[in-house]
Structure formats: structure tokens, C-alpha cells
C-alpha positions in Angstrom: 150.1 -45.7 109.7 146.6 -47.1 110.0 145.0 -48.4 106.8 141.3 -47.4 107.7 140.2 -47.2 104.4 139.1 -50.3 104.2 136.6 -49.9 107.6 135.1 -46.2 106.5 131.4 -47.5 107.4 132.7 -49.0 110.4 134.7 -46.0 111.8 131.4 -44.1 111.6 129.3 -46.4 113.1 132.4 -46.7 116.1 132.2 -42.9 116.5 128.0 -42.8 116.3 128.0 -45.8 119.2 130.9 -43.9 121.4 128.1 -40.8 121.1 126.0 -43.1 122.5 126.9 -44.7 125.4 126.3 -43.6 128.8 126.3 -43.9 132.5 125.1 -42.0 135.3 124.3 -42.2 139.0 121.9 -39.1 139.6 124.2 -35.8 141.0 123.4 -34.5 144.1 123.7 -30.9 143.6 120.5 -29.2 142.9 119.2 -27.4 139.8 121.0 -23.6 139.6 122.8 -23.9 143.0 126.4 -24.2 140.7 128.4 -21.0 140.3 129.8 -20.7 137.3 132.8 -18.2 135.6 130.6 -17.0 133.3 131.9 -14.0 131.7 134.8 -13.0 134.4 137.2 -15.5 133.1 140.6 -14.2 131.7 140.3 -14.5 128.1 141.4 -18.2 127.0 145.2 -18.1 126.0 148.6 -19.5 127.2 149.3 -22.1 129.5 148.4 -22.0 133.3 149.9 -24.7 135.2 149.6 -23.0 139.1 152.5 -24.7 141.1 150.3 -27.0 143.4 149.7 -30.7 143.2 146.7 -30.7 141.3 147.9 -28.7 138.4 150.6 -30.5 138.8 148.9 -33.9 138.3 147.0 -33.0 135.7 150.3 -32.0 133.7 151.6 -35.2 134.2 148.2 -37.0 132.9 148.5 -34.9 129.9 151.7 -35.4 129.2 151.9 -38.8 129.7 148.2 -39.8 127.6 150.1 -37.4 124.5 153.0 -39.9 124.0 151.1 -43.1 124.5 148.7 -42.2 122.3 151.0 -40.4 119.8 148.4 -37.7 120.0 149.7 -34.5 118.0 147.9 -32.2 120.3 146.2 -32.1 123.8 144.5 -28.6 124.7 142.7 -29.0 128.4 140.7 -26.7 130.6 139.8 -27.9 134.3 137.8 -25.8 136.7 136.5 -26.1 140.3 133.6 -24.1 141.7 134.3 -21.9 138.2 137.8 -21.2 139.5 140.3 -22.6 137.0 142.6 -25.1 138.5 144.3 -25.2 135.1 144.6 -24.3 131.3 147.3 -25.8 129.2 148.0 -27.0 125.4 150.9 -29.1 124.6 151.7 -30.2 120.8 151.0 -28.9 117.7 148.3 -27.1 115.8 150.3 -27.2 112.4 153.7 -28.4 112.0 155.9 -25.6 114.1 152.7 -23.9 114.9 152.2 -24.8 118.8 148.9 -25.5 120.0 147.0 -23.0 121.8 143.7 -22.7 124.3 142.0 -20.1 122.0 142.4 -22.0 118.8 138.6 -23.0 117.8 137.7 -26.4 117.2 134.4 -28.3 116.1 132.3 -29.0 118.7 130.2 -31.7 118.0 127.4 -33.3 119.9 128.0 -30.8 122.8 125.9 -28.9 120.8 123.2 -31.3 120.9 123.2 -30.9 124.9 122.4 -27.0 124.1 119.2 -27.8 122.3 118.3 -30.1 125.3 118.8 -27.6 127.6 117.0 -25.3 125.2 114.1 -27.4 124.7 113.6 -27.5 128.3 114.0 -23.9 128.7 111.2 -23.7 126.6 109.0 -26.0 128.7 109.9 -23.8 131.9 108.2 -21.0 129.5 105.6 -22.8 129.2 105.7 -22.6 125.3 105.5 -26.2 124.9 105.4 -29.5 126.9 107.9 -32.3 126.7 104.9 -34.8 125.3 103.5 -32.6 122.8 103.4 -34.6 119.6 105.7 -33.3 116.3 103.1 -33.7 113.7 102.0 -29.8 115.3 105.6 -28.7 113.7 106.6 -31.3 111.2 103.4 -32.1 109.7 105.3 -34.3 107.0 107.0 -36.3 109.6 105.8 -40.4 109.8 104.4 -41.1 112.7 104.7 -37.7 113.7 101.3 -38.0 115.6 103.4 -40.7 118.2 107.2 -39.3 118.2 107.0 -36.5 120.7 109.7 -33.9 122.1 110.5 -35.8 124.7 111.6 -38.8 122.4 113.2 -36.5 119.9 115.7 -35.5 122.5 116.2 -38.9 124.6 116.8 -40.1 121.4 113.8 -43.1 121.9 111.9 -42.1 118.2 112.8 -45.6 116.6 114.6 -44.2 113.6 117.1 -46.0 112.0 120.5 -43.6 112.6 121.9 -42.6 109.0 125.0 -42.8 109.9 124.7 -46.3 110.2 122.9 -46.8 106.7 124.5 -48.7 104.3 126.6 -46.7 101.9 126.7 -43.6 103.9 129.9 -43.9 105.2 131.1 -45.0 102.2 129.7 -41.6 100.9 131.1 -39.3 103.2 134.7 -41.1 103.0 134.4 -40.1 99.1 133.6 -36.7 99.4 134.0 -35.6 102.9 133.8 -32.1 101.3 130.1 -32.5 100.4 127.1 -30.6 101.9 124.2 -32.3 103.1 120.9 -30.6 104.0 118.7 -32.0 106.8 116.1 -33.2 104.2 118.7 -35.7 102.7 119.9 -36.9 106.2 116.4 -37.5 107.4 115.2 -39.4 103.9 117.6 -41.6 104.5 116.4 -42.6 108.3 112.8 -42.6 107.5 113.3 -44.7 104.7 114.4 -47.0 106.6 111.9 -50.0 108.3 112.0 -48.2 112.5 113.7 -50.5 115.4 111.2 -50.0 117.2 107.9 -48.3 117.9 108.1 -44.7 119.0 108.7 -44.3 122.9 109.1 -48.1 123.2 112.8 -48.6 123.4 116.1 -46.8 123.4 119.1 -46.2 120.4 121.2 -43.3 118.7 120.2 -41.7 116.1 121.1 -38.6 115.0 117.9 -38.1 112.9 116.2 -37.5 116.3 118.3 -34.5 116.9 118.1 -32.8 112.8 114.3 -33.2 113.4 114.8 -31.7 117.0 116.4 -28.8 115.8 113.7 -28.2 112.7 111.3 -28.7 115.5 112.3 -25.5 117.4 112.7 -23.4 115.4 109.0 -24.3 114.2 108.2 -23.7 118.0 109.8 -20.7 118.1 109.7 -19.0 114.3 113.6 -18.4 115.3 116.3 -19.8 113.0 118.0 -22.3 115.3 121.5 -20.4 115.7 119.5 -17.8 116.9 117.4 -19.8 119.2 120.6 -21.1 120.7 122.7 -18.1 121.0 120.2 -16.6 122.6 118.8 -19.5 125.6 121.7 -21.0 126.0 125.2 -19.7 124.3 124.9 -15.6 125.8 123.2 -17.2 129.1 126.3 -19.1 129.8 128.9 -16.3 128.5 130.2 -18.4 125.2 131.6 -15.8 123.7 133.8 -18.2 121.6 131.4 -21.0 120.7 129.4 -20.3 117.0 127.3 -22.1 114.3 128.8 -22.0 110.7 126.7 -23.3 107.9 130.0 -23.6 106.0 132.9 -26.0 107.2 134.7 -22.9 107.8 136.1 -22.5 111.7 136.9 -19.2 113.0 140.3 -18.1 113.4 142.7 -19.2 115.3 141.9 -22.3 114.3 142.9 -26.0 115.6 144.0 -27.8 112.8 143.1 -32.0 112.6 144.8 -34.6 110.6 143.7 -38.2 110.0 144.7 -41.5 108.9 141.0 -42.7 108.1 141.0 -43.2 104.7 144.4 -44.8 104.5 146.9 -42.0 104.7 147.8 -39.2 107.1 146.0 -36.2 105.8 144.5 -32.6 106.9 140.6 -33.3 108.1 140.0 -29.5 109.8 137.6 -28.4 106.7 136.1 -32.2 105.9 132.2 -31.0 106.4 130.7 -31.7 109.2 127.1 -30.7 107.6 126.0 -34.1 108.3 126.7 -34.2 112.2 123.7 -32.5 113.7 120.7 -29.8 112.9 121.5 -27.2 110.8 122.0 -24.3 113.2 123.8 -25.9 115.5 127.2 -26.9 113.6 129.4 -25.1 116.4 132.9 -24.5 116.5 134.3 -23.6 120.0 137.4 -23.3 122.2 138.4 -25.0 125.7 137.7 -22.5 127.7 134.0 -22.3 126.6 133.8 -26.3 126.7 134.5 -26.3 130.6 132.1 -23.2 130.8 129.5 -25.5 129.2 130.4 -28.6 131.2 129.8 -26.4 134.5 126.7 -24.4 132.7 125.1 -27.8 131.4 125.9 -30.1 134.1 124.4 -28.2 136.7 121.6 -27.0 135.3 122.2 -23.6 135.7 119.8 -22.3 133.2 116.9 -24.7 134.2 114.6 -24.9 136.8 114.7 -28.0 139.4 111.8 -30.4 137.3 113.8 -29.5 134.2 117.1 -30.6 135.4 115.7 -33.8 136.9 114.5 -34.3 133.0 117.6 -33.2 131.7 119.3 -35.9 133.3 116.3 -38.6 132.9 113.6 -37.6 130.5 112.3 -41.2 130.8 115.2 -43.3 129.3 116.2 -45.7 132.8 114.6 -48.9 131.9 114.3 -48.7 128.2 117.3 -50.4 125.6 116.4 -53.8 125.4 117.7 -55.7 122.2 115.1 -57.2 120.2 115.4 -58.9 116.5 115.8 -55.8 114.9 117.1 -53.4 117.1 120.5 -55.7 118.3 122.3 -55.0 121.9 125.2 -52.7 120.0 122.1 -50.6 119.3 119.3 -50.4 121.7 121.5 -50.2 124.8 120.7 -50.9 128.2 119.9 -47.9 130.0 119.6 -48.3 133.8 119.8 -45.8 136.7 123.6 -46.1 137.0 123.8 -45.7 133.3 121.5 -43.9 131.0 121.3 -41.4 128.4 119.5 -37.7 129.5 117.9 -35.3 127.1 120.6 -34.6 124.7 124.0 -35.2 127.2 125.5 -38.6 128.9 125.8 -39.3 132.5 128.4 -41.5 133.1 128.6 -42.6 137.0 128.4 -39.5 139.1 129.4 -37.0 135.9 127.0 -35.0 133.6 129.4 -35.5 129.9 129.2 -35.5 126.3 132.1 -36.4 124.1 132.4 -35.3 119.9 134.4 -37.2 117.7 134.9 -35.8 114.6 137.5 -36.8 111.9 140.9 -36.4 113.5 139.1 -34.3 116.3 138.1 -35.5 119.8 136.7 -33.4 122.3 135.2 -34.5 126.2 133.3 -32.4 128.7 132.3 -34.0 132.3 131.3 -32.3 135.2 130.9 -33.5 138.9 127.7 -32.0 140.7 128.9 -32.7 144.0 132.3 -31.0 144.0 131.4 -28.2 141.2 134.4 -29.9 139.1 134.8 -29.5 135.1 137.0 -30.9 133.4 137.5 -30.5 129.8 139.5 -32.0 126.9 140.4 -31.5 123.2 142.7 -33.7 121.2 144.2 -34.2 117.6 145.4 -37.1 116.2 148.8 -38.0 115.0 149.8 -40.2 112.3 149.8 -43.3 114.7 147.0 -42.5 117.2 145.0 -45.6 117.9 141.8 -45.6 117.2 139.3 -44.9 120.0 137.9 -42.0 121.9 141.2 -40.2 123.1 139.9 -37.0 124.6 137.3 -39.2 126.9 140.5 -41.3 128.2 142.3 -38.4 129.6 138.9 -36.7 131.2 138.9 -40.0 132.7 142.3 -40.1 134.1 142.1 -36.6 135.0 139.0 -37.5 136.9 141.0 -40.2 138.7 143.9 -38.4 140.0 141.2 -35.6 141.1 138.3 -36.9 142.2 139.5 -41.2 143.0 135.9 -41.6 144.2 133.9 -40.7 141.3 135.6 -42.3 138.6 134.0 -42.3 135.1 132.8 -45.0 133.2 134.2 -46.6 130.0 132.1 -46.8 127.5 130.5 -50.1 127.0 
């Protein structure tokens, strides 16, 4: 059993960098030209593993990833042109309770890729423009007059990410049951000295995106659940994908257990307040993760300029280490390898990976075959640490698309 206890800041600050890391050559399938299952798919239960090679191989990378990594659950979801290829879950939810595809499960930063995609939905409106400064919304903001939309979602504001802050992992390890409001999390990056100037370089921080979610619902005088379910969520038929502002997660539920502060112990109801906006707190199942990676990835809710943002909003070029902001944090982003507004791009996929306490989750998409693939894990008492559900999206991308193999991390 892994005695983490004694690396709680440091297991925060691992899972804050994996958010961050990226990689992307730009896809070649155009903005909207994706079709997608949207709400015809048969409703998310059971396993269905079709008797041809590719199920087939995809079983076997499953399989195989769950005992190496000691894993106590794998739930996956892979689609081709919308058209599932197949749905399985192997493991355990609960001791003797068998994992499932429609238990529910925290989403994380996938939600983050929804208030990209929402943001630029906005822009296509013509309610706002990606350089509009902040300080219109968040008067109180610091430099409000120089962060702008744009930087708020590519994540190039300057601001020191909390998670990193001294103490706060400490904090949360203490009291994982603890709500924080958005005012707390953002005190705590503001009053901190910036990296950088605003605009000028390139780091995560998930301050940008608890200030991005305030900022739209400013924009919008719509509470951000609202906002979301509405541009994004009932666009893309996710039925099964919610905000709670409690830790609670609908029924069925995916329970998580982890060893991170020393023994091996039930995480499904830590809170994950501190994660993201308030508003967009989502809990989700695998079926709607591959609906998102298709919905997303391709762009299908955005126009052709907004897609090309959504994958670059100005990011290639930026990341350069300086004598505050150190290479583990302002990360090279080039055009092979760059963050978009709000979602990764690693080689030729569009992907965003949570990590969340015992939880991993991975979504990728491949624009020029019209292939999801999505990924949900649990830990068990043993499981290394690491980003498990991203491993086995990659090896599932390997056996199906050998070609357009996804990045690691790093």
C-alpha cells in the first residue's frame, strides 16, 4: 500500500501538471462536418463487446492495463463515426457490486472544455469577443483591465495556480470534506506575486477557469449550470452529465477508493468544490464522455473560426521558463504540442483527462477517422501512481489507429 501521506502537496501539484500538459498537430476534419450519436444511442448499460477484431483488441487492452495496474475498475466507451465499436466495464464498483457503464462518475476538467466551447459559442453570437477585457464583468479582478477572455480560457492570465500554493494541499488532505467557494480559491491565487504578465506566457492554473465561469455568467445573467446545460450539455444530448453544488453523485454511482493519505480508503464523496467554477462541478457516465469527445473534438457546436480557436486560441509559441515561472510550469507550447481553449491536443487527438482522488477519467478524439475513445478508471489498493485512464486511451489508440499514436505527457 502506498504511503502518500507524506507527498499530499505533491500529489496535487502531479495531478494539476498532468491537467496540463498537451500536444497536438492541428486535425484535419473541418468545424461541424463530424456526425455524432447524439441522442439515438441505446441507453448506457451492460457490456458490448461485438465479436470482431477491434472489440476484440480493445478487450484485451482493457484487460490486460486492469491487472498491471491493479486497477479496481475499468469502465470504457469507444465509438467510430458515432457508431459504437464497444462498451464494456470490468471490476468492481463496491466490493461484490460489478462495475457498470451507467454508473456516474466525477467528471472533472472535461467540464472546463464545455465552458470553452461555450465561450466560443458566445463569440459566434456575437455577445462578446475573445479580447474583450474582464474588468467589464469582474470589476474587482487585478489587472482585470489586461487579462482578457481569451487568456482566461488558454489559461495565459499569469496567476499563480492554488492548487500549487503552499499549504493547500495540505488543507484539502485534512479535510477533503470541506467546501470552498470560488472567492477563497481565487484569494489565494491573486494573492500571490503573477508568473508572468498577462498574455505574455503560458501555465495552469485553475484560477483562470473559477474566474472564467464567474465571467459568464456575468455575460450572460445565467447561473453557469444553466448556461452549460443549455449551449453545450442538451446540444450534444448529455442526458447523464450534471453539476452538483454538493459532493453528492447521482445514482448509480461509481464508487473510488484511495491510498493518498496513507491507507486505502473510500474517496467517492471527498469534495471536489475546489476543482473548477462553481456550476460546473459535473458528474457523468461513459457513454456521455465519448459523446463529448466526438461533440467537442470536432467542433460540432462551433462555427469554422471558432473551432480553429478552440484548438489554438493563441497558445503555439508561448511557455517559456523564466526565473519565476520554472519549465514544470510555463510549458512549451509549440504546434505539435499546445494547449486550446479549455481542452488538450495531443498529436493528432482533441483530449482532456480528470484526475480526481482515486478517479481517472480520459476522452480523445481523432478528427480524421471520427474515432472516440473514452476511459474511466478506479484505483485499487496498489495502483501506481500516475494517470491510468490516459494510459489505456493511449493503448487503445495504438492497437486502433497505429498511426496516430498519442503523446505522453511531458
Amino acid at each position: 500500500m502506498k504511503s502518500a501521506r507524506s507527498q499530499t502537496r505533491s500529489r496535487l501539484v502531479v495531478a494539476a501538471a498532468l491537467t496540463a500538459l498537451v500536444a497536438l498537430s492541428t486535425p484535419a476534419l473541418a468545424a461541424g462536418s463530424a456526425a455524432g450519436d447524439g441522442g439515438h444511442r441505446r441507453p448506457c448499460t451492460g457490456s458490448r463487446i461485438p465479436d470482431h477484431g477491434r472489440a476484440r483488441d480493445i478487450l484485451r487492452v482493457a484487460e490486460q492495463a486492469k491487472k498491471e495496474m491493479g486497477l479496481k475498475s475499468v469502465t470504457l466507451r469507444v465509438t467510430l463515426d458515432g457508431r459504437e465499436i464497444a462498451t464494456t466495464a470490468l471490476g468492481e464498483s463496491m466490493t461484490g457490486v460489478p462495475a457498470d457503464p451507467a454508473l456516474h462518475f466525477r467528471n472533472g476538467n472535461v467540464a472546463i472544455s464545455y465552458m470553452g466551447t461555450a465561450l466560443l459559442r458566445l463569440v459566434d453570437q456575437g455577445k462578446v469577443g475573445l479580447d474583450d477585457p474582464v474588468a467589464r464583468w469582474l470589476p474587482g479582478l487585478a489587472d482585470g483591465r489586461h487579462i482578457t477572455l481569451r487568456m482566461l480560457g488558454a489559461s495565459t492570465t499569469g496567476l499563480v495556480d492554488y492548487v500549487t500554493a503552499p499549504g493547500f494541499g495540505e488543507t484539502v488532505y485534512a479535510n477533503p470534506f470541506r467546501q470552498w467557494t470560488a472567492k477563497e480559491l481565487v484569494a489565494i491565487s491573486t494573492g500571490l506575486p503573477r508568473w508572468y504578465a498577462p498574455g505574455t506566457n503560458w501555465s495552469y492554473s485553475h484560477a483562470n477557469f473559477v474566474l472564467l465561469g464567474a465571467a459568464l455568467e456575468k455575460i450572460t445573467g445565467t447561473r453557469l449550470d444553466v448556461l452549460l446545460q443549455r449551449e453545450v450539455l442538451d446540444p450534444l444530448g448529455l442526458h447523464e452529465t450534471r453539476n452538483s453544488f454538493t459532493p453528492d453523485i447521482p445514482s448509480p454511482v461509481l464508487h473510488a477508493f484511495t491510498s493518498d493519505r496513507g491507507a486505502y480508503e473510500e474517496s467517492s464523496f471527498w469534495n471536489p468544490s475546489w476543482t473548477t467554477a462553481p456550476g460546473a462541478v459535473e458528474t457523468t457516465d461513459i457513454c456521455d464522455l465519448a459523446r463529448s469527445a466526438s461533440g467537442i473534438g470536432s467542433g460540432e457546436l462551433l462555427s469554422a473560426s471558432a473551432y480553429r480557436e478552440l484548438l489554438n486560441p493563441g497558445t503555439v509559441g508561448l511557455g517559456t521558463p523564466t526565473a519565476k515561472c520554472p519549465a514544470t510550469v510555463c510549458i512549451a507550447q509549440t504546434e505539435a504540442t499546445h494547449y486550446g481553449m479549455g481542452l488538450l491536443v495531443l498529436g493528432d487527438w482533441v483530449s482532456q483527462h480528470p484526475l480526481f482522488f482515486g478517479y481517472s477519467a480520459s476522452l480523445a478524439y481523432l478528427p480524421s477517422q471520427r474515432l472516440a475513445i473514452a476511459v474511466s478508471t478506479t484505483q485499487g489498493p496498489d495502483t501506481p501512481d500516475g494517470h491510468t485512464a490516459h494510459t489505456i486511451t493511449q493503448r487503445i489508440a495504438a492497437a486502433l489507429a497505429p498511426e496516430h499514436p498519442i503523446p505522453d505527457f511531458g
